[in-house]
C-alpha positions in Angstrom: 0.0 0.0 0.0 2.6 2.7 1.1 5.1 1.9 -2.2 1.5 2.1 -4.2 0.9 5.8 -2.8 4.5 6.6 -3.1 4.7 5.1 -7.1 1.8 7.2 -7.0 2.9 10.5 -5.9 5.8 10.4 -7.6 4.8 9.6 -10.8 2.1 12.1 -10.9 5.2 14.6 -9.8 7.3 14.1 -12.8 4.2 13.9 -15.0 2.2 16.8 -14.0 4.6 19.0 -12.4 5.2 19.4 -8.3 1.7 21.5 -7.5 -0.5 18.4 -9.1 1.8 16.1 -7.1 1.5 17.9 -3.9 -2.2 18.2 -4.0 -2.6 14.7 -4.6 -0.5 13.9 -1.7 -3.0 15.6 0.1 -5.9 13.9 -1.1 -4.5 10.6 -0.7 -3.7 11.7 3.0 -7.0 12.9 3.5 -8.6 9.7 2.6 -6.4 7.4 4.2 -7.0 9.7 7.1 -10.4 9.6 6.5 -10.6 5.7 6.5 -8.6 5.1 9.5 -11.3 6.2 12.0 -14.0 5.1 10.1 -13.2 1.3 9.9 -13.5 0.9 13.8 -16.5 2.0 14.2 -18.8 0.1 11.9 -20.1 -2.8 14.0 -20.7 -6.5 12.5 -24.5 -7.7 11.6 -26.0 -7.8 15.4 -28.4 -10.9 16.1 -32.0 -9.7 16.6 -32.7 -12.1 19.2 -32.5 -11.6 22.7 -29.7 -12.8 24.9 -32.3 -15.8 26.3 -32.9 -16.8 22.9 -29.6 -17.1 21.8 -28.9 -19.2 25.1 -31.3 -21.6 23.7 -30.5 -21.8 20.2 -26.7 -22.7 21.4 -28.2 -24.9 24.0 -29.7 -26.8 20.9 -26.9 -26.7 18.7 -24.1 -28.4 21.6 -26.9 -31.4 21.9 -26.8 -31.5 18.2 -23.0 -31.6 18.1 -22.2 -34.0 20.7 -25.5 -36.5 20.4 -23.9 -37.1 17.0 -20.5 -37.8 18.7 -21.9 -40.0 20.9 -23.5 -41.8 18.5 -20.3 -42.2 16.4 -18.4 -43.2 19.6 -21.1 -45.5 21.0 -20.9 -44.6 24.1 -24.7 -45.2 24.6 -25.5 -47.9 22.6 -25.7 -51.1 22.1 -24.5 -50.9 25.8 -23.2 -47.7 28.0 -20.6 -48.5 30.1 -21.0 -47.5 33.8 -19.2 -44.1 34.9 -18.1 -44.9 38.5 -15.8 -42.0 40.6 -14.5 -41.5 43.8 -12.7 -38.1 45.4 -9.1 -38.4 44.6 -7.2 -38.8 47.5 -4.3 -37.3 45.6 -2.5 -34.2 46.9 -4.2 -32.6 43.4 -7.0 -29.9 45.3 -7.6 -28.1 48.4 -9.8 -29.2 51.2 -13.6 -29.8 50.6 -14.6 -27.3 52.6 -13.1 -24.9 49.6 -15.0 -26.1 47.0 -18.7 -26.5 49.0 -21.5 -24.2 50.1 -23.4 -21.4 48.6 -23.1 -17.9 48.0 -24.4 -16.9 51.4 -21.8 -18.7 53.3 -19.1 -17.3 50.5 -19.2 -20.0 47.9 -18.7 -18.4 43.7 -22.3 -20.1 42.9 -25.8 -21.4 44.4 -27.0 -24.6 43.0 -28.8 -24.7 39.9 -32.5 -24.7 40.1 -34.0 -27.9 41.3 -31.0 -28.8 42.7 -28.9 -28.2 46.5 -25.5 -27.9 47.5 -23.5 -30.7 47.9 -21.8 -31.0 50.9 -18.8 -33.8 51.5 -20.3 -36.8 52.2 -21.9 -36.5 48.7 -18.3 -36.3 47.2 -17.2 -39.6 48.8 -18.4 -41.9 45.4 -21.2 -41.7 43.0 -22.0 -42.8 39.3 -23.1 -40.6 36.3 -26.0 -39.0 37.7 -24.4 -38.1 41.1 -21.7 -36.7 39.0 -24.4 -34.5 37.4 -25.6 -33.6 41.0 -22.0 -32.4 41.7 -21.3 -30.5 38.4 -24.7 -28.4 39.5 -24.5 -27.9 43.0 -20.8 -27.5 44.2 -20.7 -24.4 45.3 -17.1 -23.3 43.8 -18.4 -24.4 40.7 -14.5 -26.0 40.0 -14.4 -30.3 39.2 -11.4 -31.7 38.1 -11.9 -35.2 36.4 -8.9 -37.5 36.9 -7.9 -41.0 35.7 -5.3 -42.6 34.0 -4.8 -43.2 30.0 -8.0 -44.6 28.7 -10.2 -44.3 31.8 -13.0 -42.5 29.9 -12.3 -39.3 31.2 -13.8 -37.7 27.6 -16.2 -39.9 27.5 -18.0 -38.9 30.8 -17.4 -35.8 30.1 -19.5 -35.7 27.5 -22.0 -37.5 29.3 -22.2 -34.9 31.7 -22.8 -32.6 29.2 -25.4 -34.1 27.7 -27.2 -34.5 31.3 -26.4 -31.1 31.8 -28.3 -29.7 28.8 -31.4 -32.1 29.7 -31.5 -30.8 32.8 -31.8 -27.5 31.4 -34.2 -28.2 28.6 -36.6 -30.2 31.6 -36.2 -27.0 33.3 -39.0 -24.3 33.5 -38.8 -21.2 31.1 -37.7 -19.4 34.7 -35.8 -21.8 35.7 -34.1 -22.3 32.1 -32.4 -18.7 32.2 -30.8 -19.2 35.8 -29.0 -22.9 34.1 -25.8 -22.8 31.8 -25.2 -24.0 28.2 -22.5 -26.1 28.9 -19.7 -26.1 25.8 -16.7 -28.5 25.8 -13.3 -27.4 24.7 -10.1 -29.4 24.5 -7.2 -27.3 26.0 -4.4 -27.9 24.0 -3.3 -25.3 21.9 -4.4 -22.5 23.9 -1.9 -20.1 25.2 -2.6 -18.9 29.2 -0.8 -15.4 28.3 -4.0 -14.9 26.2 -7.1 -14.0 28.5 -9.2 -16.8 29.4 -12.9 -15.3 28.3 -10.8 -13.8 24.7 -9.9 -17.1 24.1 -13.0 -19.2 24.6 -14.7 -16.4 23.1 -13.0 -17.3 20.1 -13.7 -21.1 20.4 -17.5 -20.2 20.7 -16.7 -17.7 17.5 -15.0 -20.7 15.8 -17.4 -23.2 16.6 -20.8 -22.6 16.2 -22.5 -20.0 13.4 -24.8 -18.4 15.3 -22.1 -16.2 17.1 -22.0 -13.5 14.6 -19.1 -11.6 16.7 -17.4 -12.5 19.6 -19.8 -9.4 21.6 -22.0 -12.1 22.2 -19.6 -14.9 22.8 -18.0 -12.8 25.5 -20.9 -11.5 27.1 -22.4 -15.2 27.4 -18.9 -16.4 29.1 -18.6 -13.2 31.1 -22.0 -13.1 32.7 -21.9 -17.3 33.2 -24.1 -18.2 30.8 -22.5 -20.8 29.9 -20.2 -23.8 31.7 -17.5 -24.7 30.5 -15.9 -28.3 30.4 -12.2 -28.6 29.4 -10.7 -31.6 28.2 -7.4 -32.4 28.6 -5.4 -30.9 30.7 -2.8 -32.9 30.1 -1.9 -33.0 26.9 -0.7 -29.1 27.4 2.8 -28.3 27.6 4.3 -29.2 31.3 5.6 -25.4 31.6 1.9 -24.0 31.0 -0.7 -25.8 32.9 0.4 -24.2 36.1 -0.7 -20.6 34.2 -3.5 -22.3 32.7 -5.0 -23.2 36.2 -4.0 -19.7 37.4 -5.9 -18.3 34.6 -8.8 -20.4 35.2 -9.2 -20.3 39.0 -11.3 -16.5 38.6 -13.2 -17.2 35.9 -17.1 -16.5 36.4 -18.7 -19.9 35.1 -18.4 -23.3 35.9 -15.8 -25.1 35.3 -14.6 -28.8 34.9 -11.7 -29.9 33.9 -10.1 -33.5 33.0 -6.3 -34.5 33.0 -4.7 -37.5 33.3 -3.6 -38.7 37.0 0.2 -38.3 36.5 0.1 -34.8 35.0 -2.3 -33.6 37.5 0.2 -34.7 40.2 2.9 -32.8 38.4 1.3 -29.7 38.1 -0.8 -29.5 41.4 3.4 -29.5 43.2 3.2 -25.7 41.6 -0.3 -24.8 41.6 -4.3 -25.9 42.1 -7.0 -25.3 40.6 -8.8 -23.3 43.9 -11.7 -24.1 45.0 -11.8 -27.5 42.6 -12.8 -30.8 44.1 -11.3 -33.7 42.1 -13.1 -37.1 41.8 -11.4 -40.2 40.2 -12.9 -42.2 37.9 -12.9 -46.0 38.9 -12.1 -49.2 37.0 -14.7 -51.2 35.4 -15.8 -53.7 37.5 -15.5 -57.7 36.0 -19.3 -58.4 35.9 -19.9 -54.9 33.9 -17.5 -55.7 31.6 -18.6 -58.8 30.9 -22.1 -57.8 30.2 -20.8 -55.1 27.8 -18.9 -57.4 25.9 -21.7 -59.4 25.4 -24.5 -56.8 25.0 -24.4 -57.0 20.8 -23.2 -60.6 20.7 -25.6 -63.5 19.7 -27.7 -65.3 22.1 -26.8 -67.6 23.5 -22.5 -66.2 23.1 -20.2 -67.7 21.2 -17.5 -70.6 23.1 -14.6 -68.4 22.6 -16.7 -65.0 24.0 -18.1 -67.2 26.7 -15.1 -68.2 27.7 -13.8 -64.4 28.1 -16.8 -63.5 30.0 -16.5 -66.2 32.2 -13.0 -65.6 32.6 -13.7 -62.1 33.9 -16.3 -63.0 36.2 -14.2 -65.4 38.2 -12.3 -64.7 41.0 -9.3 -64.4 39.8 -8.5 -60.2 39.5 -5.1 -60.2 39.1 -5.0 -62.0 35.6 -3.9 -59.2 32.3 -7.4 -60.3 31.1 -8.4 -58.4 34.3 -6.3 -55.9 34.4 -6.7 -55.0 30.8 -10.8 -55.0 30.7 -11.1 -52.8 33.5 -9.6 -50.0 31.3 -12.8 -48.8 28.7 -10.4 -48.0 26.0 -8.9 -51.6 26.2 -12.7 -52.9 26.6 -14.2 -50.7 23.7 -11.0 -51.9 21.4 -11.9 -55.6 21.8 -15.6 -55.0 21.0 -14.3 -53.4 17.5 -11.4 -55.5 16.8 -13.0 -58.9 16.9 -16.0 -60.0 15.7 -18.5 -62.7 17.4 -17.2 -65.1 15.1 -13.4 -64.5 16.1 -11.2 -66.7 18.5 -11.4 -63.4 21.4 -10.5 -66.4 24.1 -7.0 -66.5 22.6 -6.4 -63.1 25.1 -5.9 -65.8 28.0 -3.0 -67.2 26.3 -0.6 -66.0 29.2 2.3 -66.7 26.7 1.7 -64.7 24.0 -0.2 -61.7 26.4 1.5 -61.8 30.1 0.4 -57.8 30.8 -2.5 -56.0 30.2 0.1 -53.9 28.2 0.4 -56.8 26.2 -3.1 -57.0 25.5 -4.0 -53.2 25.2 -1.4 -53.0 22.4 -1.9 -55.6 20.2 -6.0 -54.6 20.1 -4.6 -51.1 19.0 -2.1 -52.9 16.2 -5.1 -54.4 15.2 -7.5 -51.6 15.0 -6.9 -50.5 11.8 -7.4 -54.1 9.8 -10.7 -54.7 11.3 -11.7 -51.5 10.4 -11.1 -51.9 6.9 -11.5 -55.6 6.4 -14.4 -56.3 4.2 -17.0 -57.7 6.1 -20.5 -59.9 4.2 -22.5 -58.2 3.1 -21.1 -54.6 3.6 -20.0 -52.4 1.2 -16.8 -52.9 0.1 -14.7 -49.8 2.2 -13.1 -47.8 -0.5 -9.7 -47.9 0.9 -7.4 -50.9 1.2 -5.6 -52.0 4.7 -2.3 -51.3 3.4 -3.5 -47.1 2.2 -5.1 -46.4 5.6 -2.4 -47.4 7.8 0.1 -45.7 5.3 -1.9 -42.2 5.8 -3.3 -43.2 9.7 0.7 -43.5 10.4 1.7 -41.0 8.3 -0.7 -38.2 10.1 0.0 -39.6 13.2 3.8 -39.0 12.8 3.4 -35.9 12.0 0.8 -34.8 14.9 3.2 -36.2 17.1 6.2 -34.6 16.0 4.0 -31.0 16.3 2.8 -32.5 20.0 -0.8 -32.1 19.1 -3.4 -34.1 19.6 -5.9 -31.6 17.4 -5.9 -31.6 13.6 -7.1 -28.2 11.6 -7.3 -29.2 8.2 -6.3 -25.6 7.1 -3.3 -26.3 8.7 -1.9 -29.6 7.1 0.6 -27.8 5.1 2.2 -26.8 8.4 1.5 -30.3 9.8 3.4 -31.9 7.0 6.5 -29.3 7.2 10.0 -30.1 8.3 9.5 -27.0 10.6 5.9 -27.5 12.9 6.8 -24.5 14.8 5.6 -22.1 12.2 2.1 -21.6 12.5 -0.9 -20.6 9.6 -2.0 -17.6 8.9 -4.6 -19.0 7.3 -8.3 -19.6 8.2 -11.1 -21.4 6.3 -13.7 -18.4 4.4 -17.2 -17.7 5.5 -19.3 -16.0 3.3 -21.6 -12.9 5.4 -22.6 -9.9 4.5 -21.6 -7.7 6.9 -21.1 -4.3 7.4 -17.5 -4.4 8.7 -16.3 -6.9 5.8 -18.0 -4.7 3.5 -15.6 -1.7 4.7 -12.5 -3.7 5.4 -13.0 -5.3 1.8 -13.1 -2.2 -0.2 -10.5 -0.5 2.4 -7.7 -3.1 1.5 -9.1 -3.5 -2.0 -8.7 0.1 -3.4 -5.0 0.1 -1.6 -3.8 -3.2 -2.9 -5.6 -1.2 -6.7 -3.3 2.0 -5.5 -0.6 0.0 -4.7 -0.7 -2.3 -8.1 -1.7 0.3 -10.6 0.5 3.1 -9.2 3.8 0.9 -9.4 2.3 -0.1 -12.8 2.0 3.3 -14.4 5.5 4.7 -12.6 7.3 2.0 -14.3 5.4 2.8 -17.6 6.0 6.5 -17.0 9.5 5.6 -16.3 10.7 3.7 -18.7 8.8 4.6 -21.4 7.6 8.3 -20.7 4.0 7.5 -21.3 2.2 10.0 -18.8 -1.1 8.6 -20.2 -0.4 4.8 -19.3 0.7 6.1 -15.5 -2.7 7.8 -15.3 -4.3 5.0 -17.0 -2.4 2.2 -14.5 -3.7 4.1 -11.6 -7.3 4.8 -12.6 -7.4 0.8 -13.8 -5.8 -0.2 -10.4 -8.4 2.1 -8.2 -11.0 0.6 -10.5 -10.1 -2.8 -10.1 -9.5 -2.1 -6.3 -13.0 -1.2 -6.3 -14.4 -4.8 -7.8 -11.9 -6.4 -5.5 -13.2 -5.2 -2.1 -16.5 -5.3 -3.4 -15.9 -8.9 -4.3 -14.2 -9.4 -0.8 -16.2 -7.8 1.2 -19.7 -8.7 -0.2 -18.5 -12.3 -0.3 -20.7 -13.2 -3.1 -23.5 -10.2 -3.1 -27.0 -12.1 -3.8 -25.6 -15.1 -4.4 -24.5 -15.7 -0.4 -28.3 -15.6 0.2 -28.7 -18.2 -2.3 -26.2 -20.6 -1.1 -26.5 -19.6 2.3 -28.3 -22.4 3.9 -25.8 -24.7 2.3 -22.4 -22.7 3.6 -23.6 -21.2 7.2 -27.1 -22.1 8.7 -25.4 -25.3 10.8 -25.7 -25.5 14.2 -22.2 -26.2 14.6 -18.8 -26.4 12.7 -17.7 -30.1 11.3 -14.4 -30.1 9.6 -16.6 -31.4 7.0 -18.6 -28.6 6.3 -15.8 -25.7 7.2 -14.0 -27.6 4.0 -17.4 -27.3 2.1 -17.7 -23.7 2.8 -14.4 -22.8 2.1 -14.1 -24.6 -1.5 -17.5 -22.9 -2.2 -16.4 -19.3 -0.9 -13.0 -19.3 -2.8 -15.1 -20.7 -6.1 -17.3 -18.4 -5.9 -15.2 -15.2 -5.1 -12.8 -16.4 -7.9 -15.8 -16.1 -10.3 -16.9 -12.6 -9.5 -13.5 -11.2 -9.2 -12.1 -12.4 -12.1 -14.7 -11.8 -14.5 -15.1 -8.4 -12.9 -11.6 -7.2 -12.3 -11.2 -8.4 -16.2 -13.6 -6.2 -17.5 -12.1 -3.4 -15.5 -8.9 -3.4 -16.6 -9.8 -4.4 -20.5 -12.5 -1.1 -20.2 -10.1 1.6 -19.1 -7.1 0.2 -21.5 -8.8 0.2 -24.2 -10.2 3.7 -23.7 -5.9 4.3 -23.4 -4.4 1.9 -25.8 -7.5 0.7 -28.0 -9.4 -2.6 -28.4 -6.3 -5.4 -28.7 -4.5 -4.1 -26.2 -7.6 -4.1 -24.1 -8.9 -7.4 -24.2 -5.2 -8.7 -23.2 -5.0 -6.6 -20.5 -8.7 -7.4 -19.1 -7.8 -11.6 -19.8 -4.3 -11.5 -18.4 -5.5 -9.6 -15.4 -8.8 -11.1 -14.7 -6.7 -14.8 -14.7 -4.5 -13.4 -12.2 -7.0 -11.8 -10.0 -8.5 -15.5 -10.0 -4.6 -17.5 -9.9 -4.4 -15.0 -6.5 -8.0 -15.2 -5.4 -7.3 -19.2 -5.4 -4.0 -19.0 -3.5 -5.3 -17.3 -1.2 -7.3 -20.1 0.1 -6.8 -22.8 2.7 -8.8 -25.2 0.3 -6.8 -24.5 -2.3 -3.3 -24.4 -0.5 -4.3 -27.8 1.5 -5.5 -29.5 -1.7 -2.1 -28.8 -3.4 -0.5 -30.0 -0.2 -2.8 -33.3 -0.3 -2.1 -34.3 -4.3 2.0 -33.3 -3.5 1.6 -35.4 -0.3 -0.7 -38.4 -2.1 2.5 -39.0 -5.1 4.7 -39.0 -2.7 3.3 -41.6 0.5 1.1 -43.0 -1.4 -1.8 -41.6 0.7 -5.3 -41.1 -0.4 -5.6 -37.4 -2.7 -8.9 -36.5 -1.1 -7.7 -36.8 2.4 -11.0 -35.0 4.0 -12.9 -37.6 2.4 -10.3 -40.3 3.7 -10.4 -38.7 7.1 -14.3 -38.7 7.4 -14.4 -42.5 5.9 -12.0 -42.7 8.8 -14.3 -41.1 11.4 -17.0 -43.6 10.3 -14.7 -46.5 11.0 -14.6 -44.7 14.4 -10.5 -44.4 13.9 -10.8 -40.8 14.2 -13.4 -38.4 15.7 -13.9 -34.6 15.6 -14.4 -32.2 18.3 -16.1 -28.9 17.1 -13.9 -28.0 13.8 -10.8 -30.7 14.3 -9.8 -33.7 14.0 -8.3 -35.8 16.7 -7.6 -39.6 16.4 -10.6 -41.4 18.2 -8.2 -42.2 21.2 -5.3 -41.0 22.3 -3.3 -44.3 23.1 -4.1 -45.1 19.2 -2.1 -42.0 17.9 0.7 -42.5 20.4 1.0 -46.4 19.0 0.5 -45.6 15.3 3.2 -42.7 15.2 6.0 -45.1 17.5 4.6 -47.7 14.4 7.0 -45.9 12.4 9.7 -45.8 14.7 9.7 -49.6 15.4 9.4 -50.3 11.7 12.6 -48.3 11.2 14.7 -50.0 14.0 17.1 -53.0 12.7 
């Protein structure tokens, strides 16, 4: 922009004489002057319904969004598996007297409606819905949610969110604006030198469409309309968590929080989360695993799955058949891996599995083959064993060597890199019409014109002493500037309202459908600006240097608006990155269609607008796959 209004300036100087170039100097001044206060103070499109309404319409779209994710990780059906928790007796929180009470006797919140404080002996044990009754009325509002790898801490997480918004939808209209919209956030990633509220607000932003500015998300989180659950405390760097709980200790919602045992230990020698009350989940008892396992079997079992369950039920705890079942990621592996028809008895071979590590492991090297084995009578799945665990490895590798557990699609070229410490400027499109876009669109679209035609026309001017073609570059640039931030900053003009139920009305943000929108946004921008900033440039050339010279200038330009328009996409960028990738590795070209083939297979799973790998343990052992396979 600046070397635009200098080329412009200048050239204007030593074509029309020092008066002409000081008094546009002055005008250029004046505008930019003009815009710089201007900008600020348009607002975005405001929502026209009330602050209760929006609470519901979130309300709705979180059940939406994680119903479908317990669906996907069957966490309900055929059979739930029990969520059983005790209080940690850990060195991890502070007294219970710190996190109980109400506000009358100093406590941060009274129960929610229906429901009365909790006092100790009600944090002793409980199941799922006790674990509800402690989310809603612990007076400091603070739960921590510990257990070790593969305990389900996600799991009943989200199981106490989903209670938590049927409490609130059982509630009465009265009673409804007094309860929270719970939202659930992983933690890593997030930097604690970044306010809490700012950065959740951005998460709501992010993560569901009907935050049409962070106002609202902020207001929502800053009055405690909302509870927030946190998941995974643990996977954030050692040196931050202790900020992180800082951070978090003050802020005016509710709060719960899960981490693995270990790290929680770790952190909690530097700092606690005050006023928290930390519960344990418990093992899996025998019988209940035995029952799950046998929930979608045939009646009556197979030998080899009567055998297991059997097994388990007998008094015999210490066994690596034991050990290993009372884990639910160990449990929930099994039930995928083998089918009733399988030899699933062969895990009390003591020889070939004498741990539960044993055991654990080999269900995870086996996860990905019995996802993609063909099974009768299913569709054939439309990637072969061998491609899957080439990109499932791949991906994991590289996730790993970035420490991240999350996967942005818009960042796979930065994923993939030698170098995973740079991070993307670049964010999937959405296509509003809003006043502020508008502005900012034909703000940085008539300087980027300036700046293009200006440096155009002084090297014309230069080199060829054509005063007309400087004049002519400039007027074409601030012309085509024009169609540019129009383009940019109506998105697509009427045709946003046409496609607009197909790119924004969701309740919430798959990766999915932020890839959808963003192809669809760049297409579409890439159509109107081309086309237009063609014409543009071909009208005022021709009126320069006639009709041939013209219609190059309008093709040549309007196919690099749209070359430029296109690179400046993530969709574009990360499809490059995925066919370079795909001739390389040998990995699949369309990897979002791979990925979500992947997320049916229940392999991975998505938590607002990322990917993650559907468990933890499973990335951990895929990306060390690599490693092993490259030992001697």
């Amino acid at each position: 922009m600046v070397l635009g209004i200098i080329a412009l300036i200048i050239g204007t100087t030593l074509a029309q004489g020092l008066d002409t170039g000081n008094n546009l100097a002055g005008i250029v001044g004046g505008l930019s002057g003009a815009l710089a206060p201007v900008l600020p103070l348009i607002s975005l499109s405001k929502s026209s319904s009330d602050a209760h309404d929006l609470d519901d319409r979130l309300a709705t779209a979180v059940w939406n969004e994680w119903a479908q994710a317990i669906e996907e990780r069957k966490l309900l059906h055929p059979q739930p598996l029990p969520v059983r928790w005790r209080r940690s007796q850990h060195p991890v929180a502070g007294p219970v007297s710190a996190a109980t009470g109400s506000t009358s006797t100093g406590a941060r919140f009274d129960p929610l409606p229906g429901l009365e404080s909790v006092d100790h002996t009600q944090l002793e044990e409980g199941d799922a819905t006790s674990l509800h009754t402690v989310y809603g009325g612990l007076g400091s509002g603070r739960l921590l949610l510990l257990g070790p790898a593969g305990s389900g801490k996600s799991a009943a997480a989200i199981l106490l969110l989903q209670d938590a918004l049927r409490f609130r939808y059982q509630a009465s209209v009265e009673a409804r604006e007094r309860v929270p919209v719970p939202v659930m956030f992983t933690l890593h990633g997030w930097d604690p030198t970044i306010a809490v509220i700012d950065w959740l607000a951005d998460k709501l932003v992010e993560s569901y469409p009907i935050f049409r500015n962070h106002d609202h998300a902020t207001d929502m989180l800053s009055t405690g309309r909302v509870a927030v659950l946190l998941d995974g405390l643990d996977e954030m760097p050692e040196h931050t968590r202790s900020n992180a709980l800082t951070a978090l200790a003050g802020v005016p919602f509710r709060l719960v929080i899960t981490s693995r045992i270990d790290e929680a230990l770790t952190t909690a020698e530097t700092t606690i989360l005050a006023g928290a009350v930390a519960l344990e989940l418990q093992p899996i008892p025998p019988d209940s695993a035995a029952h799950y396992l046998l929930a979608d079997r045939p009646a009556p079992p197979p030998t080899a799955w009567q055998n297991l369950a059997e097994h388990l039920t007998a008094d015999d705890s210490d066994s690596a058949v034991h050990q290993a079942l009372a884990n639910p990621l160990t449990l929930s592996l099994l039930r995928d891996v083998y089918n009733p028809a399988d030899p699933v008895d062969k895990l009390l071979d003591t020889t070939r599995f004498p741990t539960a590590t044993d055991i654990g492991n080999h269900l995870l090297d086996h996860t990905i083959d019995a996802a993609y084995t063909p099974r009768p009578g299913q569709p054939q799945p439309p990637y072969t064993i061998k491609t899957a665990r080439n990109a499932l490895v791949y991906l994991a590798t590289r996730m790993t060597a970035a420490e991240t557990h999350d996967f942005a699609w818009w960042n796979f070229p930065v994923v993939i890199s030698n170098n995973p410490i740079i991070t993307s400027p670049m964010q999937p499109q959405r296509l509003r019409l809003e006043p502020r876009r508008l502005a900012v669109g034909l703000a940085f679209g008539l300087m980027g014109g300036l700046a293009g035609g200006g440096i155009i026309g002084l090297v014309l001017l230069l080199i060829f002493g054509i005063t007309d073609g400087f004049v002519t570059g400039v007027v074409a640039g601030l012309v085509d500037g024009l169609a540019l931030g129009l383009a940019h900053g109506l998105g697509i003009g009427p045709t946003a309202e046409l496609c607009r139920s197909h790119l924004v009305d969701h309740d919430f943000r798959s990766p999915s459908i932020l890839w959808r929108q963003d192809r669809n946004s760049i297409i579409t921008l890439a159509i109107l600006i081309g086309p237009g900033t063609g014409i543009a440039t071909g009208t005022i050339t021709t009126l320069t240097f006639g009709f041939a010279i013209g219609i190059i200038f309008g093709i040549s330009y309007g196919l690099f608006s749209i070359l430029i328009t296109l690179l400046s996409s993530p969709f574009v960028i990360v499809k490059l990155s995925y066919i370079r990738l795909s001739n390389k590795n040998s990995i699949p070209r369309n990897m979002i269609r791979f990925l979500e083939d992947a997320r049916a297979r229940r392999l991975i799973r998505t938590v607002g607008p990322l990917y993650q790998f559907s468990h933890t343990a499973l990335q951990e052992r895929l990306a060390s796959e690599r490693i092993r396979s490259a030992e001697p």
